[in-house]
C-alpha positions in Angstrom: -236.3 -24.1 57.0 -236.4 -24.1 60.8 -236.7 -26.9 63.7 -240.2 -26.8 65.2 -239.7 -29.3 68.0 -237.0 -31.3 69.0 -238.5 -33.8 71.5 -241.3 -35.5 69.3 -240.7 -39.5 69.2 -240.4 -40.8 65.8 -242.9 -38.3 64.2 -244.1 -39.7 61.0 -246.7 -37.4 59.4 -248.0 -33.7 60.2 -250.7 -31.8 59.0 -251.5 -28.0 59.8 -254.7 -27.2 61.3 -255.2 -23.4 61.2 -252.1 -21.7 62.8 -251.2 -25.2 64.8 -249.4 -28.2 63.7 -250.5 -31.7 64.3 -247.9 -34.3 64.4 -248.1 -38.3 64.8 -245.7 -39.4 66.9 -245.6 -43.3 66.2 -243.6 -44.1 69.4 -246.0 -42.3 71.9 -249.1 -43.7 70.0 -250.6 -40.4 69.7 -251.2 -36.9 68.0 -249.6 -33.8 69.7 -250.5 -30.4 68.8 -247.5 -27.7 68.6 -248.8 -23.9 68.1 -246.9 -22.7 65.0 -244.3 -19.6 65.7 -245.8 -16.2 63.9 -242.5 -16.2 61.4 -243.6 -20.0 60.6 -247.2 -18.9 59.6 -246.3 -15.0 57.9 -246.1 -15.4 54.5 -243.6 -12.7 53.0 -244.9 -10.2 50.5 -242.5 -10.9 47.8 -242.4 -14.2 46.2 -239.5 -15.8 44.8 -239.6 -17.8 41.7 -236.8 -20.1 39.9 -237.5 -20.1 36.4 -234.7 -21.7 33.8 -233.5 -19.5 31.0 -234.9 -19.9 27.4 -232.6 -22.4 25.1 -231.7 -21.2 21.8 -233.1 -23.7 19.4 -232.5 -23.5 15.7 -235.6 -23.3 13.6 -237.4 -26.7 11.8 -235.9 -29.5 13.1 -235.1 -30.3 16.2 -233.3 -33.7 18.0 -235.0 -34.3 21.1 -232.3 -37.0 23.2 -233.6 -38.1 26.5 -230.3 -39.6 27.9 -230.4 -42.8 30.0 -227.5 -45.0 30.9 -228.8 -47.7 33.8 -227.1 -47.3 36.5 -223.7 -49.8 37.4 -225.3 -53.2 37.8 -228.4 -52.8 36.1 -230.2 -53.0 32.7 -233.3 -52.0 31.4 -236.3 -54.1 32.0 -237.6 -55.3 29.1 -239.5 -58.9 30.2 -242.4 -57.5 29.5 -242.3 -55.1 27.1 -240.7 -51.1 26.0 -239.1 -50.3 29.6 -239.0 -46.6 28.4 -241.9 -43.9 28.2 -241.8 -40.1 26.5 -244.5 -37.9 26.0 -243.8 -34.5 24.6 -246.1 -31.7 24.5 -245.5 -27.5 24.3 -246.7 -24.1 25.3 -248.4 -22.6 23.1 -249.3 -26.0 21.4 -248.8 -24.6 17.9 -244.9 -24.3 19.2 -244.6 -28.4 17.8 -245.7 -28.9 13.9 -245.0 -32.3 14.9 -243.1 -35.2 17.3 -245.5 -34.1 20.0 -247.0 -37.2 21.7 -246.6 -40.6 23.5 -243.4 -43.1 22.6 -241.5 -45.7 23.8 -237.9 -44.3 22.3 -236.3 -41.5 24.1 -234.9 -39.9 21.3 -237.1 -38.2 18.6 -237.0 -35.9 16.0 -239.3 -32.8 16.7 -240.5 -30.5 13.9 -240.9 -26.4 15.4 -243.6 -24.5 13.7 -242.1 -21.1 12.0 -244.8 -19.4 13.0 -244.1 -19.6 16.5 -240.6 -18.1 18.0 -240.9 -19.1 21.9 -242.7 -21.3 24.1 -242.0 -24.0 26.4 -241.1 -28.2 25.8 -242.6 -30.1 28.4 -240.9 -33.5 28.4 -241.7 -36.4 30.4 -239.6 -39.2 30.5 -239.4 -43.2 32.1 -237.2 -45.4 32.5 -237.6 -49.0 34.2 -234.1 -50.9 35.0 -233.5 -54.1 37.0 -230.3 -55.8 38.4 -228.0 -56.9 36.3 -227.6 -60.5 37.6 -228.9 -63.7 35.7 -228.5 -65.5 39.1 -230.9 -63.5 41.2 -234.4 -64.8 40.4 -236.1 -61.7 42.0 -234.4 -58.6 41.1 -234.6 -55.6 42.4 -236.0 -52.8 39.9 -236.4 -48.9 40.1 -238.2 -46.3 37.7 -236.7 -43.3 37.1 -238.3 -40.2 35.8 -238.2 -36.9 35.4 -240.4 -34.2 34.1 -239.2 -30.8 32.2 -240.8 -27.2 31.6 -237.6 -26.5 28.9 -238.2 -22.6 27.6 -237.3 -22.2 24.2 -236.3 -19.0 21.8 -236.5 -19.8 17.9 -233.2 -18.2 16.4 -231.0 -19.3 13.4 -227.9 -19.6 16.1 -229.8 -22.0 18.1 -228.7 -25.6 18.8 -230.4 -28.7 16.3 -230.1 -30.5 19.6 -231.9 -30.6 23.1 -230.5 -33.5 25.4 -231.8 -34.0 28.8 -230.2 -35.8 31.0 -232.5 -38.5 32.7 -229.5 -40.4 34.1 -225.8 -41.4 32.9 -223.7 -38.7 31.4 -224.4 -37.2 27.7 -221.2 -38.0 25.8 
């Protein structure tokens, strides 16, 4: 990451435009064009890719645990109904014999097909939570979520258990 400009008032969106740059600058009430240095624009011949390692995962059943602790000062919102979402899905899709799907619990029971020794889980998770005071009328509320690619390796030393950690600490 590099600094392109430094004297731009209170830029507050961008968008390229061949090898230029266009850039709103609110305070100025207007669009200024900055040519783009050549090492901004070259695009290096070897790519670079994080990938996460495979999980060992014992074979049949497996305990999926989303973990979600609201943060200090706030609870889960549930005025209006499940405050929590999962949808759980896999690569190849023959991976899950079952517990794929939508849900409103973050914890559920997956069933791996022995057919099928790798893949990926690919876990989406939700969680609405509010403020934590009875007095405040109006309270604030945030969504968290977070999506996963997990890779997983079938292997009778594998783990019964995949937590992921949405927020809080798994203990």
């Amino acid at each position: 990451m590099t600094t392109l400009a430094t004297d731009l008032r209170e830029p507050s969106d961008a968008v390229l435009v061949g090898d230029d740059i266009v850039v709103v600058e609110s305070a100025r009430h207007r669009l200024t064009r900055l040519r783009l240095p050549d090492e901004a624009v070259r695009v290096e011949s070897v790519a670079h890719r994080t990938q996460r390692a495979a999980t060992e995962v014992a074979p049949g059943k497996l305990q999926l645990d989303v973990v979600f602790q609201a943060p200090s000062g706030q609870k889960l919102d549930t005025r209006y109904g499940p405050s929590t979402r999962l949808l759980v899905s896999s690569t190849p899709p023959e991976l899950l014999a079952g517990g794929e799907g939508a849900g409103t619990d973050l914890s559920r029971e997956l069933e791996l097909n022995p057919e099928v020794t790798e893949g990926v889980l690919h876990v989406s998770a939700m969680a609405a939570s509010c403020d934590d005071d009875p007095a405040n009328e109006y309270p604030a509320c945030h969504v968290h979520q977070q999506d996963w690619g997990v890779p997983v390796r079938v292997s009778a030393e594998g783990t019964p258990r995949l937590p992921l950690v949405l927020a809080g600490m798994d203990g």
